[in-house]
N, C-alpha and C positions, 0 to 999 in steps of 0.2 A: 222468394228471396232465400227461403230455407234451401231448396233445391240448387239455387244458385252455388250457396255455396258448399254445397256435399258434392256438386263437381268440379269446386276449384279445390278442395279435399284431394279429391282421387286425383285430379291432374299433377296437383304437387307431388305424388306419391308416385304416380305411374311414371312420371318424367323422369324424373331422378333414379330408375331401376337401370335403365341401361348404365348410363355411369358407373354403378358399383359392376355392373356385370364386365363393364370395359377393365375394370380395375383386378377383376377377379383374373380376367384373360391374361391381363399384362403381370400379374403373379406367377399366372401357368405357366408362361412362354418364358424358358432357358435360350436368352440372345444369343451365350457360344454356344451352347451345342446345336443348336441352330446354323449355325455358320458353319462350323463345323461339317454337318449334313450336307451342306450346300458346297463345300468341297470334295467330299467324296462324290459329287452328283456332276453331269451332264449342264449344269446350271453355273458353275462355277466361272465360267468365261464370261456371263451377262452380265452387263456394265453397274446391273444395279444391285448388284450381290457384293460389287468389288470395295466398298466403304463399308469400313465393319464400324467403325468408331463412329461414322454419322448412326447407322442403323442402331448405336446403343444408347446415343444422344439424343435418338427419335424416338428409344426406348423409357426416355424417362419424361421427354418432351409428354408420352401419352397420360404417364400419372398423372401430369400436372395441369391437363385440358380436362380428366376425370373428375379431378378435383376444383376445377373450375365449372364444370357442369351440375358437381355433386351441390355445389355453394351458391350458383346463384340465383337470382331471387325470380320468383316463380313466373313475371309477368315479361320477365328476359330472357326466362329459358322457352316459354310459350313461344315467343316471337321468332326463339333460333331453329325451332322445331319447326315453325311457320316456313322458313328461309329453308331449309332442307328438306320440306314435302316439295317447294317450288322450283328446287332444282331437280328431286327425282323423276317431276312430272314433266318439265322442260329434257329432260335425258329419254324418257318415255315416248315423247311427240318426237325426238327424232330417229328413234328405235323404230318408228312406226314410218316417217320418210323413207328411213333407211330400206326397212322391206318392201316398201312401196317400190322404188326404184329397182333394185333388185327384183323382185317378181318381171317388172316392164322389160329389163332385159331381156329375162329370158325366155319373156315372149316374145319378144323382138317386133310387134303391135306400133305401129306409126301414124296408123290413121286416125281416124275420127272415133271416137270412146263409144257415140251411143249405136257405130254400126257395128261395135264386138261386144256383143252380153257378159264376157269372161271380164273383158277390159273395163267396162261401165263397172262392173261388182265390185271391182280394185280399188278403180278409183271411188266410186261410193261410201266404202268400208273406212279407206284412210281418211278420207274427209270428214265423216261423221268423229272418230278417235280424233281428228289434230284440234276438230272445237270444240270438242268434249277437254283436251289437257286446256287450250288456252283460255274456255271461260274456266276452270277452277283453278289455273292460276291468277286467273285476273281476281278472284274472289279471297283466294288463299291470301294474297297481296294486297286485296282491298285500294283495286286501281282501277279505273274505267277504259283508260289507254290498252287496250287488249293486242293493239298492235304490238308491243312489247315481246309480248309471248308468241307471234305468228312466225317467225321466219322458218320455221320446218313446215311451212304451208307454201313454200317458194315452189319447191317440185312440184305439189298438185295445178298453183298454178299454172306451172309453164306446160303442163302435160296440156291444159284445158288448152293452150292456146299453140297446142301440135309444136313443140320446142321437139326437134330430135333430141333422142335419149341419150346420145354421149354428150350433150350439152345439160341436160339435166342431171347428169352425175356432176359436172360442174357445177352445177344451180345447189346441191344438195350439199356439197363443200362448205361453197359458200355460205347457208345458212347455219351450218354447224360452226362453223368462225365466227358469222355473227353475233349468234347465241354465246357463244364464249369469251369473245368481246364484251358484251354486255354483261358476263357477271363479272369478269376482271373489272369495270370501271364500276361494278357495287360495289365488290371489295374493297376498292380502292379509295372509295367517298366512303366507306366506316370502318377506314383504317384505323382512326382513333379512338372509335368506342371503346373495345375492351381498354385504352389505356386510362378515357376518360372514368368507367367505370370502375377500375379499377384502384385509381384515384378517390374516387367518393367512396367506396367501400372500405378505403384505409381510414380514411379520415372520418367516415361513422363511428368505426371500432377504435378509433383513436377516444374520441370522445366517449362514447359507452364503457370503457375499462377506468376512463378517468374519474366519471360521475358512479359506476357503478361497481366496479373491478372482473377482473378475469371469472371468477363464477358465475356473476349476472350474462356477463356473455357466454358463456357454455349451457348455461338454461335455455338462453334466449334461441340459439345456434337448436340445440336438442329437440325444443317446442315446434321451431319453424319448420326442418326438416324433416319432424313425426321418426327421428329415427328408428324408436323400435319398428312399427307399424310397415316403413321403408325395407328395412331388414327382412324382418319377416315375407314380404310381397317375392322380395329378391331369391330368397333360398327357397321358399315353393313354387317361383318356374322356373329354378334348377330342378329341385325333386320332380316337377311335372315332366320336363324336357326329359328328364333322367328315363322316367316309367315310360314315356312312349318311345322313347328310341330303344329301350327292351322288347315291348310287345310289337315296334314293326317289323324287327328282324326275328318274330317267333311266330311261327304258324300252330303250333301244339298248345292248348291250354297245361298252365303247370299245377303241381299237385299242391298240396297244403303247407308241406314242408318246403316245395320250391320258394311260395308265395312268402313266407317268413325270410329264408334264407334272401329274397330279392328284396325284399322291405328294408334287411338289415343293411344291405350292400348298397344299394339307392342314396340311403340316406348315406352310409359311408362317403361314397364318392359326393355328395353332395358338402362334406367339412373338410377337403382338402385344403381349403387354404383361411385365412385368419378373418378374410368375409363371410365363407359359407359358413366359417364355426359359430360368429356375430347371429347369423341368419338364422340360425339352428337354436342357437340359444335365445333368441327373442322369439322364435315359433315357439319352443317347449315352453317359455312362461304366458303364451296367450292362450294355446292346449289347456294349461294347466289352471289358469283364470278362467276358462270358458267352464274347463269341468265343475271347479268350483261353486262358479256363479249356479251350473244348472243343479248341481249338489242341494244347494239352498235353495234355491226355486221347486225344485222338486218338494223339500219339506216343509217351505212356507208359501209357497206362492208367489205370488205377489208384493204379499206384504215385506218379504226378504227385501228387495228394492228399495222399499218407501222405513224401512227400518236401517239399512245400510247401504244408500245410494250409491256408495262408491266403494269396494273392493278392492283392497290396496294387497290383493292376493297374487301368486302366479310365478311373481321376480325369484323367492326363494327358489326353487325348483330351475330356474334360467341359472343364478348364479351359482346354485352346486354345478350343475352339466360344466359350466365355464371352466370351473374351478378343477375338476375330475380333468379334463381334458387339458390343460395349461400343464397340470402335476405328472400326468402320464404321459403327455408329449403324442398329442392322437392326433393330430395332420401331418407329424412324420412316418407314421407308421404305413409298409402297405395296405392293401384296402381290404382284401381279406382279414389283417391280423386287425384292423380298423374296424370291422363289421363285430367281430369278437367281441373287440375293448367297449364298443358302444353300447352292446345286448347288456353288458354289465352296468352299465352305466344308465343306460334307461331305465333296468330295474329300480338302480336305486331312485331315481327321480320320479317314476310310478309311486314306488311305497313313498317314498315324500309326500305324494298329491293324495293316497291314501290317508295317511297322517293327517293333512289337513283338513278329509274330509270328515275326518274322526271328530275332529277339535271345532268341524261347525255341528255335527249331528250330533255329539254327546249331549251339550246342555238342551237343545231341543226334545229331542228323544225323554231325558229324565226330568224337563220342563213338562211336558206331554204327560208323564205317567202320574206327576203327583199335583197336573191342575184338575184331576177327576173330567175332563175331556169326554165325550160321550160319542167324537165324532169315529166311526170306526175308520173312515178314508183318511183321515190324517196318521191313525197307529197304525194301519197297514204300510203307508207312506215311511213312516219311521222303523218299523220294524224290518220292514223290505231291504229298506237301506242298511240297518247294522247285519242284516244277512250276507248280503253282497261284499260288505268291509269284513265279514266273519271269513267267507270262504274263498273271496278272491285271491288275497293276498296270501294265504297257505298253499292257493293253486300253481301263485308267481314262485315261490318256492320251491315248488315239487317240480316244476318244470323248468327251472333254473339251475337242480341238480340234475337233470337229464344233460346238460351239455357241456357239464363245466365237471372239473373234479374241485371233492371237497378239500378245500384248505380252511386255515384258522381267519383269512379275512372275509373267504364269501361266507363261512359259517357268522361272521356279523350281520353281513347284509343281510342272510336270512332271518340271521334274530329280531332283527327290524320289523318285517311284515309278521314274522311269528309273535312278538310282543304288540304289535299292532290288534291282529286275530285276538288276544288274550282281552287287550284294553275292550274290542268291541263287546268279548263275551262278559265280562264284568259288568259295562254297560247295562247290558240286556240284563242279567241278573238283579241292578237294583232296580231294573226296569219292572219284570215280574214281581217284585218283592210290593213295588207301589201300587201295584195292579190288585195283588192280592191284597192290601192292605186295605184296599179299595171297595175288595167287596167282602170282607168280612167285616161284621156288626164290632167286632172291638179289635183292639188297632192292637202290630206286632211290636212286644214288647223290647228298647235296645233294638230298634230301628238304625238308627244312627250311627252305635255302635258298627255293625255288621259291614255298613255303609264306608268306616273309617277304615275298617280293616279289610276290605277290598281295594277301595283305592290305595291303602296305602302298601298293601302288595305287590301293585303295578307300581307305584313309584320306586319300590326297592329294587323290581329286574330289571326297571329302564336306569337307576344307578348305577348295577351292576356292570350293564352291558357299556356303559357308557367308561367305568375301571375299566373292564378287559382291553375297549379303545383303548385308552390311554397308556396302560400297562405293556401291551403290543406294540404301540407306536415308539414309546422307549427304548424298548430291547430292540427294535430296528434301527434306531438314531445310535445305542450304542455299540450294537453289533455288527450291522452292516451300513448298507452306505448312508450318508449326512445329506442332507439337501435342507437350503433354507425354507426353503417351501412346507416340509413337512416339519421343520421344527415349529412354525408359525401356524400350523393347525393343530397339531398336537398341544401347544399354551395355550389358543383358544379354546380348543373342545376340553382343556384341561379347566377352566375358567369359569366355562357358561355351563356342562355337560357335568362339570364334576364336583366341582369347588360350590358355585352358587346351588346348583341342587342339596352338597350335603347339606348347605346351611339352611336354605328353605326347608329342608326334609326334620330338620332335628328342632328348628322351632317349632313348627307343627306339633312337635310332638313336645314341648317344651309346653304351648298355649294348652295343648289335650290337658297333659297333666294338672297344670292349675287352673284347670279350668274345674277337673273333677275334685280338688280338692276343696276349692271353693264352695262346690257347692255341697259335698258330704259336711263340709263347716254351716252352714242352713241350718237352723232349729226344722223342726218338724211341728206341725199343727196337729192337734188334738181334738178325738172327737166329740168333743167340749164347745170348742172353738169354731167349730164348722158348722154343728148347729145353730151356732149363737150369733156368727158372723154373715151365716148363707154365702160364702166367698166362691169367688171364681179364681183360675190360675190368669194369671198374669201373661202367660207363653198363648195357649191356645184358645181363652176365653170362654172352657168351657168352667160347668160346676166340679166340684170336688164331689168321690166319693166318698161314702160316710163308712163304708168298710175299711178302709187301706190309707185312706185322707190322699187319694189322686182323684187326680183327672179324669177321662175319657179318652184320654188318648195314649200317656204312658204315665207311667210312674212319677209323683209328683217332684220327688227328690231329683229324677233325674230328669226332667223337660227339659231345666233350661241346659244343659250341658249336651244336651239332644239336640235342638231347635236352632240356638244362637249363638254367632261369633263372639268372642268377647270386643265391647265396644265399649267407650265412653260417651255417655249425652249429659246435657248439663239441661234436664228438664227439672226444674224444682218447682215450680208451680204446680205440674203436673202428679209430680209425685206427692207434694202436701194432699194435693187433691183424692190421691189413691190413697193417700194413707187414712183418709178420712173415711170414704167408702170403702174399700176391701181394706184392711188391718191386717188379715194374714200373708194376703199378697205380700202386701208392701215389707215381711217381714225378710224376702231375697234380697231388698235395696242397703248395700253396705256403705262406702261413705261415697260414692256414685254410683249411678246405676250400671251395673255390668250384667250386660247379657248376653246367651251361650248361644254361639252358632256352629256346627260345624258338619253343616248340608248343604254349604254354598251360600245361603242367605243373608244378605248385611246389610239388615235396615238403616237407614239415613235417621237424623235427628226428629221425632216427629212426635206432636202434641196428641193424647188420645181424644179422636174428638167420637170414635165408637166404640159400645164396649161389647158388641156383637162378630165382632170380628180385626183381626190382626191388622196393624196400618200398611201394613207393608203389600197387601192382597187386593 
């Protein structure tokens, strides 16, 4: 069953390719300058050149057969695809008559078939081919009447039965009229389906928009169709079609540089029109999903899967490309200045998929360093990866001023992958810091610290650069030309890029601040008190030392402004209960308990049911 239906899957997918390709062609093809052509030519007297207005009427008649194949439903377009292998194979059986008789000609052979060896082989050959077409149309059809499909068997007959040959080029007419007859009186008994179908189809969607509206039916249309998935199939056997009609007209293998320069041009000519660009941009977001997906498999496994089933990754990177090419107008362009526009543009949707592969392997990578991990094939795994995010992306750079000259917008996009390169190295630095923290017997002091002011490094160049957007985008809206398109990016990036970051960035540093004065407001315990009490810290559960009154891990004053977010829990139970047993502890609890994170970690509301170890681990 399963199998059954992974290939009504692909059927619906494969079906529906020609369609968009018919669609694609009927884009390409200029009706006047076509006609046009065909007057300046030798052609121009033929009767069927002489209606231009039907030929433009047949021009749009084809949209709208495309779009009736692109729409309909999967077990009707099977059927139509049924009906037209049965006539190419009934066109085939008389292609095969045809030379049949022909050959007999011009052998000019009258006699008896088995006293000429040449003339038996003839006739052997076309007889074996005419029951070969008619049993698989009788099959394609699903009719037992085989007779249907025989009348290009008329000439071998009448040859068996010594018919002279100018009577058999009649005989051969005639089955070809037959045949022709026969499919005029098909067409003609379902003349009314497409009307009848098309009737039910209105009246589904009539109903479906009433119960459910115009959106439910653009989901529902989107689901059935698999349009991404559609897409994508459709623009890579244009690229395939593209690479082989290259290498069959090359006998020389090309060089390195060729081989780019052909990749960029391929793909060019493959977004000349508003399908291939469709197709282009639904390939880059499943590229880019796929990288993804193996990104995280790479660093977890398996377990990636069974932790995040489903990867709603990919589309960013699809709808930048869209977005870059809509704004710059890249299916106008020719296909050389087209292959240019695109090398830029791919960069940026590489460093995109860069980016995202940053934002799966950060928290893993610095998950990894401070769960004391002992596997060394998983920090190889992790390290490996922020090495590749380290040098790659300064590679895409350096070779991205090889072809381009520096101006102030590509010097952004480099800052992109060069602020990228920067995030990984940070990365890796609180990576080492846990590592070493790991094997040394006492733990590094202002951990956390070091920790804040890294990251918060990276967040001030990625503010910056995200001003400079901004700031540049301005000065073009007011200095040179207006377009609404770029007014409506520049508010957005102005929005998400500039405005919501400052504000995240300044409370951050707004919670730092109260967070440390908070806790310099903290009495201190005495070594009085820690004799008397034998007390643990509240943060790491270890003992207090009796030298300094910490911990074993940092400084007692500052744990928790180390360790924990600031939170609110309403545990009072809990707390009576610690106030009972540790007394010093309990002496951080103000009028709720507030505790200091700011390493990432934000424990949930939770009762201490051990005092061996933090609840959150």
């Amino acid at each position: 069953m399963a199998a059954k239906e992974k290939l009504e899957a692909v059927l619906n997918v494969a079906l529906r390719v020609p369609s968009i390709m018919l669609l694609d062609v009927l884009y390409r093809w200029d009706v006047s300058s076509f006609f046009q052509q065909i007057q300046r030519s030798s052609l121009n007297n033929n009767p069927l050149f002489q209606y231009k207005y039907l030929a433009l009427n047949m021009h749009y008649v084809g949209y709208i057969l495309s779009v009736v194949l692109l729409t309909l439903p999967r077990q009707y377009l099977v059927q139509l695809y049924l009906y037209f292998l049965t006539a190419l194979l009934l066109y085939a059986g008389h292609q095969i008559s045809r030379d049949y008789v022909r050959s007999e000609l011009e052998s000019a052979y009258e006699g008896p078939m088995y006293l000429e060896p040449l003339s038996m082989n003839r006739f052997t050959t076309a007889l074996i081919g005419q029951l070969v077409v008619c049993t698989l149309c009788s099959c394609v059809m699903k009719t037992k009447q085989i007779w249907l499909f025989s009348a290009h068997m008329l000439p071998l007959l009448a040859r068996l039965c010594l018919v002279p040959l100018e009577t058999i080029v009649i005989i051969n007419k005639f089955a070809m009229i037959f045949t022709g007859l026969e499919v005029l009186y098909f067409l003609g008994s379902n003349l009314l389906v497409p009307y009848n179908l098309a009737k039910s189809a209105y009246r589904e969607l009539v109903q479906v928009v009433e119960v459910y509206g115009l959106l439910a039916l653009g989901m529902s249309l989107w689901n059935q169709l698999v349009v991404p998935v559609l897409f994508m199939v459709f623009w890579l056997v244009l690229f395939a079609l593209q690479i082989y009609s290259y290498f069959s007209t090359r006998d020389q293998p090309a060089s390195r540089e060729r081989l780019l320069f052909l990749f960029l041009t391929s793909i060019a000519e493959c977004c000349s029109t508003p399908y291939s660009l469709l197709g282009l941009v639904f390939t880059v977001s499943f590229v880019a999903l796929g990288v993804l997906t193996l990104c995280k498999f790479y660093l977890q496994g398996y377990r990636a899967f069974m932790n995040d089933p489903a990867m709603n990754r990919g589309m960013t990177e699809g709808v930048t490309l869209l977005i870059l090419a809509v704004q710059t107008g890249l299916i106008e362009l020719q296909v050389v200045h087209r292959a240019f526009l695109l090398s830029i543009i791919l960069f940026i949707v590489v460093a995109s998929i860069l980016q995202s592969m940053l934002e799966i392997a950060d928290p893993i990578v610095l998950a990894l360093g401070a769960s004391r991990d002992k596997s060394l094939w998983k920090h190889f795994r992790a390290v490996s990866l922020c090495l590749f995010l380290l040098i790659f992306p300064a590679y895409m750079a350096y070779m991205i001023c090889q072809f381009f000259h520096m101006d102030f917008w590509l010097l952004i996009i480099i800052s992109s992958s060069i602020l990228t390169s920067l995030q990984v190295l940070g990365t890796l630095f609180i990576y080492v810091l846990f590592m070493v923290e790991e094997f040394r017997k006492e733990p590094v002091e202002n951990m956390d610290d070091v920790i804040y002011y890294v990251n918060g490094t990276y967040r001030l160049l990625e503010f910056l650069v995200a001003l400079c957007v901004v700031a540049y985008g301005v000065s073009e809206t007011i200095f040179g030309e207006w377009t609404v398109m770029g007014s409506m990016i520049i508010f957005i990036h102005s929005y998400y890029n500039v405005w919501l970051r400052a504000q995240l960035g300044w409370k951050s540093f707004l919670l730092r601040r109260d967070a440390v004065n908070k806790i310099k407001s903290l009495p201190l315990a005495t070594k009085e008190q820690l004799e008397k009490h034998n007390d643990i810290c509240a943060i790491c559960y270890q003992r207090f030392r009796q030298s300094d009154a910490s911990c074993g891990e940092v400084e007692s004053q500052g744990m928790a402004s180390d360790s924990l977010e600031i939170i609110s829990m309403n545990v009072e139970e809990v707390l009576s209960h610690f106030e009972m047993e540790y007394p010093i502890t309990f002496q951080m609890r103000t009028c709720q308990t507030e505790v200091i994170s700011l390493s990432g970690i934000t424990p949930a509301k939770f009762p201490l049911t051990r005092l061996d170890q933090p609840p959150w681990i």
